[in-house]
DOKE-459047 format. One record per residue (C-alpha): residue in three letters; x, y, z. Coordinates in steps of 0.1 Angstrom, whole numbers, padded with zeros to 4 digits, always signed. Example, Ala and Ser with C-alpha at 12.3 -4.5 7.8 and 13.67 -1.06 7.14 Angstrom:
# residues 2
ALA+0123-0045+0078/SER+0137-0011+0071/
//
This chain:
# residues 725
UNK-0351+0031-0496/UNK-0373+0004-0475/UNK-0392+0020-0443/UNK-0398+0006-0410/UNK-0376-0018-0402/UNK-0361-0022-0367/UNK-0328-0035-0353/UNK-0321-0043-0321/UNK-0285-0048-0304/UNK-0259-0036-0281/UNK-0234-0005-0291/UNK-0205-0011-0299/UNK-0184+0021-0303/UNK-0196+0058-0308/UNK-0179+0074-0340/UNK-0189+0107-0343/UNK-0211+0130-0322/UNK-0230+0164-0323/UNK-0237+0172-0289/UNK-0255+0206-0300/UNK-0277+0189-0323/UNK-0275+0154-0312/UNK-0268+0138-0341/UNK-0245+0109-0341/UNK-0228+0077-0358/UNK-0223+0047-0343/UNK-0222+0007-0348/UNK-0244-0019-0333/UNK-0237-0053-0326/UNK-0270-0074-0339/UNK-0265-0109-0330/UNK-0228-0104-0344/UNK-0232-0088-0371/UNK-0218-0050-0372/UNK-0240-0023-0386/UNK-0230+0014-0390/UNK-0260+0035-0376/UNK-0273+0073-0376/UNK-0297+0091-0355/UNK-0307+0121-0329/UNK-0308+0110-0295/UNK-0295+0119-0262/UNK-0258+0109-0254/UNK-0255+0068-0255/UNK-0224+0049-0248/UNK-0207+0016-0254/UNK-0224-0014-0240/UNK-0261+0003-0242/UNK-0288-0015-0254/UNK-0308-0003-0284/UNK-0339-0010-0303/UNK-0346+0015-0328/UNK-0365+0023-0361/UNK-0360+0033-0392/UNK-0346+0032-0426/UNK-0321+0017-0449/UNK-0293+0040-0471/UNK-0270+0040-0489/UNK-0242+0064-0484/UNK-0215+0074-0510/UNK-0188+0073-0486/UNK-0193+0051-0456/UNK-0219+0023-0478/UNK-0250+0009-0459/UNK-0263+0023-0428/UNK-0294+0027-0406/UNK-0308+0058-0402/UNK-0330+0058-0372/UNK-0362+0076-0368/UNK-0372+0061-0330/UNK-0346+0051-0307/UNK-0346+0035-0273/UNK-0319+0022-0252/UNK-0317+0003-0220/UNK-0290-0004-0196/UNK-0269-0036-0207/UNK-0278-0068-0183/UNK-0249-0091-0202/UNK-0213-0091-0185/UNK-0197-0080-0221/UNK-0219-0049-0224/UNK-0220-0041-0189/UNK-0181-0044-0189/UNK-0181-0020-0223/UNK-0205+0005-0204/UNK-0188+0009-0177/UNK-0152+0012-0195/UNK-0168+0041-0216/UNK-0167+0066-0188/UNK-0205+0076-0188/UNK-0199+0073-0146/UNK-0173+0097-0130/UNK-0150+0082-0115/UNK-0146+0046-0132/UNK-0118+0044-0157/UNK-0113+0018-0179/UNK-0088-0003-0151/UNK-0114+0006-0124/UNK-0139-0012-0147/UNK-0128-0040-0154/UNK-0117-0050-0118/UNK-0151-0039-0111/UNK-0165-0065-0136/UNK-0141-0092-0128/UNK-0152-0094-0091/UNK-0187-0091-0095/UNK-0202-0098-0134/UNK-0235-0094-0141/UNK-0245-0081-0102/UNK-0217-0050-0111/UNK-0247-0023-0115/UNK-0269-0034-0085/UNK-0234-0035-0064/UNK-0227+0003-0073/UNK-0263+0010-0067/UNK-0271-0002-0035/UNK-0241-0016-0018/UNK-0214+0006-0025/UNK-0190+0000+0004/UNK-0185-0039-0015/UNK-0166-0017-0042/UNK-0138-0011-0011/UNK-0128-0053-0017/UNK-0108-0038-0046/UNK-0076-0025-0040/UNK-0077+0013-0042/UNK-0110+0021-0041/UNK-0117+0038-0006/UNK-0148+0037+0014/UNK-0153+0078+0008/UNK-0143+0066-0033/UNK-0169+0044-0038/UNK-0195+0063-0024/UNK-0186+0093-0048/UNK-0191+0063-0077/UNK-0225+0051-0062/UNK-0238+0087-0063/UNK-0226+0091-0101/UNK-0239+0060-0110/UNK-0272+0071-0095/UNK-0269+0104-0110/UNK-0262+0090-0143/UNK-0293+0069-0138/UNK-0317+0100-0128/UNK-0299+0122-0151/UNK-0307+0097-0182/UNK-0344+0097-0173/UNK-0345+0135-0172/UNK-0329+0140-0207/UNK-0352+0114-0221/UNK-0383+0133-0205/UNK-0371+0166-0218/UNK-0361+0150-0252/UNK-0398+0140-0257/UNK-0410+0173-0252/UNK-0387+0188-0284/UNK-0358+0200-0266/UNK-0321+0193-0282/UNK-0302+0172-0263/UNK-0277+0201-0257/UNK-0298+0221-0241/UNK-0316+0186-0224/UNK-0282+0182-0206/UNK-0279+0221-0194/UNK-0317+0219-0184/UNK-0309+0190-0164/UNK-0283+0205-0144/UNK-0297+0233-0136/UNK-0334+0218-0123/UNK-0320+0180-0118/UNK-0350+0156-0116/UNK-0378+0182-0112/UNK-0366+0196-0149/UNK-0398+0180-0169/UNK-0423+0196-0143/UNK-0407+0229-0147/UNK-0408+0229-0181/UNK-0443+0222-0181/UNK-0454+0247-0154/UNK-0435+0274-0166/UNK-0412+0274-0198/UNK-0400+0313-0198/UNK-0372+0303-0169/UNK-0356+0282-0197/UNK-0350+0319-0212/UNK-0345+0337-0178/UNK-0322+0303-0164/UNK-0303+0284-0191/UNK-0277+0297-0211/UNK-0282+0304-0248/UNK-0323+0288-0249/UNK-0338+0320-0271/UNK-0377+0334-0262/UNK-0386+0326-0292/UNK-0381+0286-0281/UNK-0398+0294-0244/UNK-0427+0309-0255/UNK-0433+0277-0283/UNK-0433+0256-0255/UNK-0452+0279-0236/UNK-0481+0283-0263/UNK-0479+0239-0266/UNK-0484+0235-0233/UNK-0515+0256-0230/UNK-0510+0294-0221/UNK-0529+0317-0239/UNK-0516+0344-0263/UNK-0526+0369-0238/UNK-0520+0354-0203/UNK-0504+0377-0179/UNK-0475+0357-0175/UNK-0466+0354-0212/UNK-0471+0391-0214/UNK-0452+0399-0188/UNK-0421+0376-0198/UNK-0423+0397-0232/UNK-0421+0427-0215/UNK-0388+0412-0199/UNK-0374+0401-0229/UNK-0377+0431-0247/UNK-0361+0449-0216/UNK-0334+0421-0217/UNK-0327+0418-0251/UNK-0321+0458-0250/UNK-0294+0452-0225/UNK-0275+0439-0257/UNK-0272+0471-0276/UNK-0264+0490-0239/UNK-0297+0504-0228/UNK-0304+0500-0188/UNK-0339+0511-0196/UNK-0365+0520-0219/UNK-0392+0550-0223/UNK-0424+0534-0210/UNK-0436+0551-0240/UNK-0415+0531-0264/UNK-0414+0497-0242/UNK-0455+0495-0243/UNK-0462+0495-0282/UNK-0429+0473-0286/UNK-0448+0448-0260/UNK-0480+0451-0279/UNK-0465+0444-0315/UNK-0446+0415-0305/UNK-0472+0393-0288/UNK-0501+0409-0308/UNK-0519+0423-0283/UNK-0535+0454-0272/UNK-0512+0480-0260/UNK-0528+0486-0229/UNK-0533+0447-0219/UNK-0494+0454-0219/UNK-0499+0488-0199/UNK-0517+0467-0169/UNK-0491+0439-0173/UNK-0463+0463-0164/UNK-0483+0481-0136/UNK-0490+0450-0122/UNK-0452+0440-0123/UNK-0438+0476-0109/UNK-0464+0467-0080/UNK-0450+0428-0071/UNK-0411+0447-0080/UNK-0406+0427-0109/UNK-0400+0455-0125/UNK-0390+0497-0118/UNK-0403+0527-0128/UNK-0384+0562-0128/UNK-0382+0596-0140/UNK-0345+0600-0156/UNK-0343+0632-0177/UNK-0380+0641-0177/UNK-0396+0609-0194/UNK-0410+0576-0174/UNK-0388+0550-0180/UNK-0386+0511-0171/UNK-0360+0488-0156/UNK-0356+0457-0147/UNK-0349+0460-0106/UNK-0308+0448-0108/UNK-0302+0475-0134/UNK-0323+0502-0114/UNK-0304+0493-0083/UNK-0271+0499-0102/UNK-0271+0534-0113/UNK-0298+0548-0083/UNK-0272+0534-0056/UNK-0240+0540-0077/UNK-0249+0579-0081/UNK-0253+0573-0041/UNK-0224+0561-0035/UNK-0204+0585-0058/UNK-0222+0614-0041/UNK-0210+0600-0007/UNK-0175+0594-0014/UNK-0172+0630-0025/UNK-0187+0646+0005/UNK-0154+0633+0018/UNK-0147+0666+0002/UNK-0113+0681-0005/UNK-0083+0670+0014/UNK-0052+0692+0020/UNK-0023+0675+0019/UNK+0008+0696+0026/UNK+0036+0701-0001/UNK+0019+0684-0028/UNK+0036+0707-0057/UNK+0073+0695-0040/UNK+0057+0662-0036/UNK+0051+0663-0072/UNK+0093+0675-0079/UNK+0103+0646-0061/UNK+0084+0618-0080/UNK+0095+0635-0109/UNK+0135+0631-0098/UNK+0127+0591-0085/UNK+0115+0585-0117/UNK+0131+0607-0145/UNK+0100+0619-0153/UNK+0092+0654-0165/UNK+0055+0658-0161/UNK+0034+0689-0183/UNK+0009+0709-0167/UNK-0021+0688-0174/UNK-0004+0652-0157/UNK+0005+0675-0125/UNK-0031+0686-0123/UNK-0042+0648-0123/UNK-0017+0635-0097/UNK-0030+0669-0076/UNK-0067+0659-0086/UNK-0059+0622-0073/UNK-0046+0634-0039/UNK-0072+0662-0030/UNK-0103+0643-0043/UNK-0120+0609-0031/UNK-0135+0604-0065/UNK-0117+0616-0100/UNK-0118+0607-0138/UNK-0087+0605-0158/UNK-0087+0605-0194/UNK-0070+0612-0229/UNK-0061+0591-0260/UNK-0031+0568-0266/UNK+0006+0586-0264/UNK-0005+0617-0241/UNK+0012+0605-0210/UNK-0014+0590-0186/UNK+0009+0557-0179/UNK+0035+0581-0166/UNK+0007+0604-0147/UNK-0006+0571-0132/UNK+0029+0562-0121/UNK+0035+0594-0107/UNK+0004+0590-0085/UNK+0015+0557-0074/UNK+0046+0567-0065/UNK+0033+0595-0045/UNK+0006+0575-0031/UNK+0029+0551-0012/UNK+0046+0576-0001/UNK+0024+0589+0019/UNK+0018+0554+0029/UNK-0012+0541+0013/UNK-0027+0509+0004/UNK-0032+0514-0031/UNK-0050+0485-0053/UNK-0046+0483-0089/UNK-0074+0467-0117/UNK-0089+0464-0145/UNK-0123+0448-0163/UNK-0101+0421-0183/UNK-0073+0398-0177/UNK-0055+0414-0206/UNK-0061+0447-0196/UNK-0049+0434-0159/UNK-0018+0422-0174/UNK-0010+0452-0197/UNK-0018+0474-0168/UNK+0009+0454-0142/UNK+0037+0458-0172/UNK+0038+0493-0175/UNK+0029+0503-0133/UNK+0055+0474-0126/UNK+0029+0468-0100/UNK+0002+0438-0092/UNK-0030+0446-0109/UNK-0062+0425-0108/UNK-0092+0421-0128/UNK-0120+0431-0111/UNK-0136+0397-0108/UNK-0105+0386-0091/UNK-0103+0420-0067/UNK-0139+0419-0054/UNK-0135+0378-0057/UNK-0158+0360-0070/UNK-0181+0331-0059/UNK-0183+0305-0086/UNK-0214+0289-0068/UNK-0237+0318-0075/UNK-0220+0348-0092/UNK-0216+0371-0060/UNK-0186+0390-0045/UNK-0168+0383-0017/UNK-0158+0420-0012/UNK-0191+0439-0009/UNK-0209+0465+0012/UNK-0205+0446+0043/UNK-0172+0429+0038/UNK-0151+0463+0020/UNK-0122+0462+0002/UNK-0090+0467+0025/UNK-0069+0499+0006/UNK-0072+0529+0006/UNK-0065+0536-0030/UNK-0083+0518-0060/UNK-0069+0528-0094/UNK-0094+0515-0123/UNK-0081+0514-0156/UNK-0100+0510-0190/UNK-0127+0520-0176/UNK-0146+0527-0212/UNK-0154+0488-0206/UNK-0169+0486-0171/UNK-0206+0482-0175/UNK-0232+0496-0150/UNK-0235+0460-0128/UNK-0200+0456-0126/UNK-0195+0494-0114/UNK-0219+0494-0089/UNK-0203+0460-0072/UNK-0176+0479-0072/UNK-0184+0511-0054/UNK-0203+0484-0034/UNK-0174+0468-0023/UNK-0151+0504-0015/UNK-0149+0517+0022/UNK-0163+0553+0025/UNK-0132+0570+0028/UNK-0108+0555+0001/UNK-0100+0572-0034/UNK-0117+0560-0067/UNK-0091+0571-0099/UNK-0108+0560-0128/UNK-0088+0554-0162/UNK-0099+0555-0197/UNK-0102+0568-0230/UNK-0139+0583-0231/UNK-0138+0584-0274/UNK-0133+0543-0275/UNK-0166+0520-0277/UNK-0185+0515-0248/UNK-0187+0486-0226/UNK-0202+0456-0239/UNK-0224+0453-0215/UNK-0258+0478-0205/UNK-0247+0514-0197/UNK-0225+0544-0207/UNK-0205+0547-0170/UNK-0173+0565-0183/UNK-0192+0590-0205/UNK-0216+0592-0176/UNK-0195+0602-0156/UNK-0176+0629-0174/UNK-0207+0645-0194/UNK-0223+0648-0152/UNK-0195+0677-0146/UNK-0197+0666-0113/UNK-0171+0640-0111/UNK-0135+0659-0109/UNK-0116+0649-0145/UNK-0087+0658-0161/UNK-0083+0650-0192/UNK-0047+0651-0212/UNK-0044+0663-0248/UNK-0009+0667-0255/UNK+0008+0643-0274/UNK+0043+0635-0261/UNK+0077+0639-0286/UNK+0084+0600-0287/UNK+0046+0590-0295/UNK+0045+0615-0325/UNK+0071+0597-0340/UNK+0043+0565-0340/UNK+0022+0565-0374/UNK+0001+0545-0354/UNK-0006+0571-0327/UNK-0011+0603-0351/UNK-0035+0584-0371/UNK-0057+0576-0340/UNK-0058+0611-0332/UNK-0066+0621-0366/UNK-0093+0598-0364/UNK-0109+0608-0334/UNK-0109+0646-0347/UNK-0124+0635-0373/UNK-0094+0644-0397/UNK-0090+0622-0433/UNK-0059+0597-0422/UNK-0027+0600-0447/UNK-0025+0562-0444/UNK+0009+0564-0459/UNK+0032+0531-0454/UNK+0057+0538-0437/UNK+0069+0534-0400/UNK+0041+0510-0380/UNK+0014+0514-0399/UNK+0003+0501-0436/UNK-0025+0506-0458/UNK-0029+0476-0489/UNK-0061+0495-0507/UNK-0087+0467-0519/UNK-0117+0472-0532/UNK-0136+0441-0537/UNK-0142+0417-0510/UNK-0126+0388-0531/UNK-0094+0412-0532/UNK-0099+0422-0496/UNK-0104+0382-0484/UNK-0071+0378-0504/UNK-0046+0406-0492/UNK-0059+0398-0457/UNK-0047+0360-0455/UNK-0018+0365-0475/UNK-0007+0390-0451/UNK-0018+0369-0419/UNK-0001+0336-0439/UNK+0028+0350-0448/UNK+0043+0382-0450/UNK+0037+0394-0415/UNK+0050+0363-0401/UNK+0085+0364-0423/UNK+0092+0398-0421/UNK+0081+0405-0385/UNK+0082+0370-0366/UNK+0050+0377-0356/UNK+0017+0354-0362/UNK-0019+0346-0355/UNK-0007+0320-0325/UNK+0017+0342-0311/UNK+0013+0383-0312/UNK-0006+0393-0342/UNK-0043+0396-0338/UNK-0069+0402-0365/UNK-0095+0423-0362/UNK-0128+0433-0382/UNK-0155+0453-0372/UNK-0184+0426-0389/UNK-0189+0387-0382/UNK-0208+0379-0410/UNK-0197+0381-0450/UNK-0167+0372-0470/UNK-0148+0390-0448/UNK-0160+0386-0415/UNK-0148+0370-0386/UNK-0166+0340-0390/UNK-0154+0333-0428/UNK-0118+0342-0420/UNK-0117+0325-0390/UNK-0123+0295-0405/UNK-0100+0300-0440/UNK-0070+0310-0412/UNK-0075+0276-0395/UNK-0075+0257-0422/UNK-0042+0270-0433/UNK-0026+0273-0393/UNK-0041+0244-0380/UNK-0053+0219-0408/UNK-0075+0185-0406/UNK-0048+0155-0390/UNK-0053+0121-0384/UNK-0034+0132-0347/UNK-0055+0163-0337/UNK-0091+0152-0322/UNK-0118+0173-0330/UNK-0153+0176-0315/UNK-0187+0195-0336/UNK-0209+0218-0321/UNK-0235+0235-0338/UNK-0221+0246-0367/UNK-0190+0250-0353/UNK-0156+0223-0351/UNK-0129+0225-0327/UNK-0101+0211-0335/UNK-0069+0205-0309/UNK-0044+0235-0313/UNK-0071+0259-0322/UNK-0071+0294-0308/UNK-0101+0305-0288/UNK-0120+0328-0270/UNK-0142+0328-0246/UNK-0169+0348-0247/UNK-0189+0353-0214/UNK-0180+0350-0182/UNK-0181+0318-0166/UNK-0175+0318-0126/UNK-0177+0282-0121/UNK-0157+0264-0151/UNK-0126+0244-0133/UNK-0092+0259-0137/UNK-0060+0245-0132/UNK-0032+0268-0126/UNK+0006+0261-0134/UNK+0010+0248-0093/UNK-0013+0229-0101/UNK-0040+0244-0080/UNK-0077+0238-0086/UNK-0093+0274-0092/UNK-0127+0281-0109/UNK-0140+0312-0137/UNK-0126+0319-0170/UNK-0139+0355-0183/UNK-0151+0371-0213/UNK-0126+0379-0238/UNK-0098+0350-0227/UNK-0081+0343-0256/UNK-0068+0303-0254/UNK-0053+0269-0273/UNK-0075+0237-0274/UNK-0046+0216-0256/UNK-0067+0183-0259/UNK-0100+0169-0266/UNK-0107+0140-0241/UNK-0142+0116-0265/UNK-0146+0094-0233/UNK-0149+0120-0211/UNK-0168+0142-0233/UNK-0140+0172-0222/UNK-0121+0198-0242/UNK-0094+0212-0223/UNK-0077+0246-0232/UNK-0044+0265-0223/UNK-0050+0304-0213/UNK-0017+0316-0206/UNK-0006+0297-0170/UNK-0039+0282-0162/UNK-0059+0256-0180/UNK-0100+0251-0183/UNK-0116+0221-0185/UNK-0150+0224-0205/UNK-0179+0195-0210/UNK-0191+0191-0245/UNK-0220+0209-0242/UNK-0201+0239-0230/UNK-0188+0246-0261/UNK-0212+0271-0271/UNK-0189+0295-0245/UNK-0160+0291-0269/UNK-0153+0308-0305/UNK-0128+0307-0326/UNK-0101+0337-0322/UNK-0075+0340-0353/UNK-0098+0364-0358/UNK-0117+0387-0331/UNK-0146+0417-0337/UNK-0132+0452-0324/UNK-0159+0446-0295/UNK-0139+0419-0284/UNK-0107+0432-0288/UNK-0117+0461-0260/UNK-0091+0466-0232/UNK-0063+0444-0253/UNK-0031+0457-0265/UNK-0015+0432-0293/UNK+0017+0437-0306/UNK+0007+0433-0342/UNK-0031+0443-0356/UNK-0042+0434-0389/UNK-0073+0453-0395/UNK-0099+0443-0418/UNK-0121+0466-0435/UNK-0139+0447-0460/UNK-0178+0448-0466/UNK-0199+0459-0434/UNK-0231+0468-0426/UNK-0235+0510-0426/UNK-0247+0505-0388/UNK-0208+0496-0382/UNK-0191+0523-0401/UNK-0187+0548-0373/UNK-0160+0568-0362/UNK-0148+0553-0323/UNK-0153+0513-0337/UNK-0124+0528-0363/UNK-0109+0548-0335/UNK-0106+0515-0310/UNK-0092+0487-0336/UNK-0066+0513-0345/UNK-0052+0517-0309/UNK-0056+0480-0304/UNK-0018+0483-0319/UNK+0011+0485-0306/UNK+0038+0480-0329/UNK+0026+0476-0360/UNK-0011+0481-0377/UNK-0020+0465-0411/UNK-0051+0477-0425/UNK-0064+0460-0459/UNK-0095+0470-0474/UNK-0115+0502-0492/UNK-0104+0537-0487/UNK-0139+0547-0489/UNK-0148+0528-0458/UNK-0123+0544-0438/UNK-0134+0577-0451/UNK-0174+0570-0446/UNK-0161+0556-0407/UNK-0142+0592-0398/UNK-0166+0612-0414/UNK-0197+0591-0390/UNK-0193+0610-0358/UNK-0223+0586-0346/UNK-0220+0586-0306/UNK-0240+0551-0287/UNK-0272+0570-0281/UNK-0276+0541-0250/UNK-0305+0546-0223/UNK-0288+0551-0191/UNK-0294+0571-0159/UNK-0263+0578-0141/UNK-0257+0610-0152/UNK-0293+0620-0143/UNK-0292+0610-0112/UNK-0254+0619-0102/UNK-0265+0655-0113/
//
């Protein structure tokens, strides 16, 4: 291998790309001769200049190439490279037609036309004075923009994260960086502490500066958010501060005094101990209990006839409700604020329709929701009513994450019925109450034994364990559920009975013990036999769930092996790399946080914004020019930029987290090997209701056995049955 040579040429096509890692392949025209090139660098186009060194190699497949170790580019000055440049789409709004007209009329002056005389562009036929403007600002963006990422590239930042740091700060992004690098953790999406405070010790800031002490003590407080907690013990929070930045514990002990005093931080007494929040967490359970407490001093209300009420309903719909429903739809009328709850097949679709019923007709306005669109959905099917998620109820605002419908703009019904509420988290909660007018009625709707919300807080257990929110809860499984093998086992489960697991009915058991035979049964029964005997698949109604992510048989492993066999490698389907991840077109994905502001076309054809967590999609198309992957959830589509991507996962095979708030027609449930931590009794409990007509489950008996038996409840850190009480 010979060092330190240096070529120098125009770019002649881009072959592959990394956007994550920045790694790509392309060819250089030197003086006419072609050569294949590698190197890290921010994103570069057709028709750039480049001078770059490095290395010669040989590589087994693709022969000579340059690997390059320094890289800089320029903007093309000849008419071929300017023409190539602009035909590669690195400015919005200038196609490959648009270019070339663009070239033809003005050659080598094309950039300083779009620069700084814009309105010439309007000589071409259809381009409009408003159009070219919009072109001269990209092209200047595109100018500023490359400066930025080639600032922020010096300082050791990925080119991923360059172009996410860029739009965020624009052309003050290298001075931020430099002042303060902890609001790359607080600001851009996915950029870890552990990178922040490397760039903070580079740049000069001591190991036991305040303001590296005090962004520990939010990290720690953030990072807890992730397994539920809304707070920590001061007690626990100050020696956790201490050991990670290796400090004294009470140079942390001033830092979060100082920070309660400036209100970056809030300290309160929830169940005797001193505890710590950060303030948007504090303000959601102190002025959620507040606003509970309110609505119920509303107090009873007496509506006349409610029992013959009741009859009616029961007539309109052929219903026959038991004791327990009837108490709920009496509970819904005569209280402001009331908990519903109960496990799958003991009646509370048919109590909530009763209530509906009921409710308009007394004439009501009665809203229906839910946290997820899938939950939404499920939730319109079987009310044979609209119901909205509750991003869409309290609508969003995609430029900064806020709700329309708040405390001074409130809802407009007089009725909100909330359903799987095990999932709403303690932000999303309080935005709600927020959002509801003093007098309407709150019915909340869930099953209190499934996982918790994702997010920080315990509100449905909250709120039951406070005995001071009415709730009825139903027990009694109905005649037509007990004939479901699916249904009984769930319950067996979540009394903590041994399951029969007996195949017959909806529900199989293929007994594996090793995670080779457990990887094997799985894709065979993905592959194959579900599909032929029950015309469902992993496209199209049969999900796959596992508890773990990582091993043999983890999401992550079977994900991939699925794909392959679903979906393989074509010369036809485009794929783009990410990290350590590559999308192909046609795969199935999730996403997995919300994102208020990604564009969305619906089926009209209307422009929308925000896909959510937990959206399960198909890569439609993967656009290289325009550095775009487009995917199809349900009616609507999303358009994501390249280094977006990190928002996406792939979803032939989902955690039981994720599946929360879904109903799929099929489950195959995969119990292979799993970390102890996961073997507990309601992550069992929700995968198996995940099902509705069928539930595969391949894997070790003794897992399922260790998982009942592990009546381990989310000890999470939350305040709101404290302070409801």
């Amino acid at each position: 291998m010979e060092f330190e040579e240096q070529i120098e040429g125009t770019i002649e096509d881009v072959i592959y790309e990394n956007e994550s890692t920045g790694y790509r392949v392309f060819s250089v025209d030197c003086d006419g001769q072609l050569i294949m090139a590698v190197g890290t660098c921010v994103s570069i186009y057709p028709g750039e200049l480049i001078n770059a060194v490095g290395s010669w190699t040989e590589h087994a497949t693709y022969g000579r190439q340059f690997v390059c170790e320094e890289i800089e580019k320029s903007f093309p000055g000849e008419l071929e490279g300017i023409s190539k440049f602009l035909m590669s789409g690195a400015v919005k709004g200038i196609g490959p037609a648009t270019a070339k007209k663009i070239v033809d009329l003005f050659g080598e002056d094309s950039f300083d036309i779009i620069e700084h005389e814009p309105l010439r562009l309007t000589q071409i036929k259809g381009i409009s004075k408003e159009r070219a403007e919009k072109i001269s600002d990209a092209f200047r963006k595109t100018l500023g923009t490359r400066e930025t990422l080639m600032a922020l590239h010096e300082m050791g930042i990925t080119p991923a994260f360059a172009v996410k740091i860029a739009r965020e700060y624009g052309a003050i992004a290298p001075r931020i960086v430099e002042e303060n690098p902890y609001r790359l953790w607080e600001d851009i999406e996915g950029f870890s502490f552990q990178n922040a405070d490397n760039l903070a010790l580079s740049n000069g800031i001591g190991e036991a500066d305040e303001l590296r002490v005090g962004y520990c003590v939010k990290y720690i407080l953030a990072h807890n958010l992730q397994n539920g907690h809304c707070f920590l013990p001061k007690d626990k929070l100050i020696p956790l501060g201490a050991g990670y930045v290796d400090i004294k514990e009470e140079e942390v002990e001033i830092a979060i005094e100082n920070m309660c005093e400036r209100h970056q931080l809030k300290e309160a007494v929830i169940n005797g101990r001193n505890c710590i929040y950060l303030p948007n967490y504090y303000k959601a359970e102190v002025e959620s209990a507040k606003k509970l407490k309110l609505m119920m001093q509303f107090g009873r209300q007496e509506i006349r006839n409610i029992d013959e009420r009741i009859k009616k309903s029961q007539n309109e719909l052929g219903i026959l409700y038991e004791d327990a429903q009837k108490e709920a739809i009496r509970a819904s009328i005569e209280n402001r604020v009331m908990v519903l709850t109960g496990g799958p097949g003991t009646g509370k679709t048919t109590t909530l329709r009763g209530m509906i019923a009921l409710f308009e007709a007394l004439k009501y306005r009665v809203e229906l929701a839910a946290p997820t669109g899938r939950a939404a959905k499920r939730m319109s099917q079987v009310c044979q009513r609209k119901a909205r998620t509750l991003h869409r109820l309290l609508e969003i605002q995609p430029e900064n994450g806020a709700f329309t419908y708040n405390g001074s703009n409130p809802l407009k019904c007089d009725v909100l019925i909330v359903d799987e509420m095990s999932m709403v988290d303690s932000l999303l909660f309080h935005a709600l109450l927020e959002a509801l007018p003093l007098g309407c009625r709150l019915i909340m709707v869930g099953d209190a034994d499934q996982l918790p919300s994702v997010g920080a807080g315990n509100v449905l257990s909250d709120l039951i364990k406070s005995l001071v929110v009415p709730t009825v809860s139903l027990n009694k499984i109905f005649r037509q559920a007990k004939s479901s093998m699916i249904v009984t086992t769930a319950h067996m489960i979540n009394k903590g009975e041994r399951p029969e697991l007996e195949n017959c009915g909806d529900l199989f058991f293929i007994p594996k013990k090793t995670p080779e035979g457990v990887l094997q049964a799985a894709l065979e029964m993905a592959i194959n036999r579900i599909p032929r005997r029950y015309g469902w698949d992993v496209n199209e109604g049969l999900q796959v769930i596992i508890p773990t992510k990582k091993t043999l048989t983890g999401t992550i492993h079977i994900n991939n092996m699925i794909r392959d066999r679903v979906n393989p490698e074509q010369p036809s389907r485009k794929t783009v790399a990410f990290r350590d991840q590559t999308f192909r077109e046609g795969d199935k994905v999730m996403q997995i946080r919300n994102n208020y502001d990604l564009p969305v076309t619906t089926a009209e054809g209307k422009e929308e914004a925000g896909v959510f967590n937990g959206d399960i999609g198909f890569i439609l198309q993967i656009l290289p020019r325009e550095k775009q992957v487009k995917v199809q959830f349900e009616d609507r589509v999303a358009t994501y930029g390249y280094e977006q991507l990190d928002e996406l996962e792939p979803a032939y095979a989902i955690t039981v987290h994720k599946s929360q708030g879904s109903e799929f027609e099929a489950v195959l449930l995969i119990l292979g090997e799993m970390t102890p931590l996961l073997q507990y009794r309601n992550l069992l409990y929700t995968a198996v209701t995940r099902a509705k007509q069928l539930l595969v489950i391949v894997g070790s008996r003794q897992v399922v056995d260790r998982m009942v038996a592990n009546f381990k409840h989310s000890n999470r850190y939350s305040g709101l049955k404290y302070l409801l009480q």
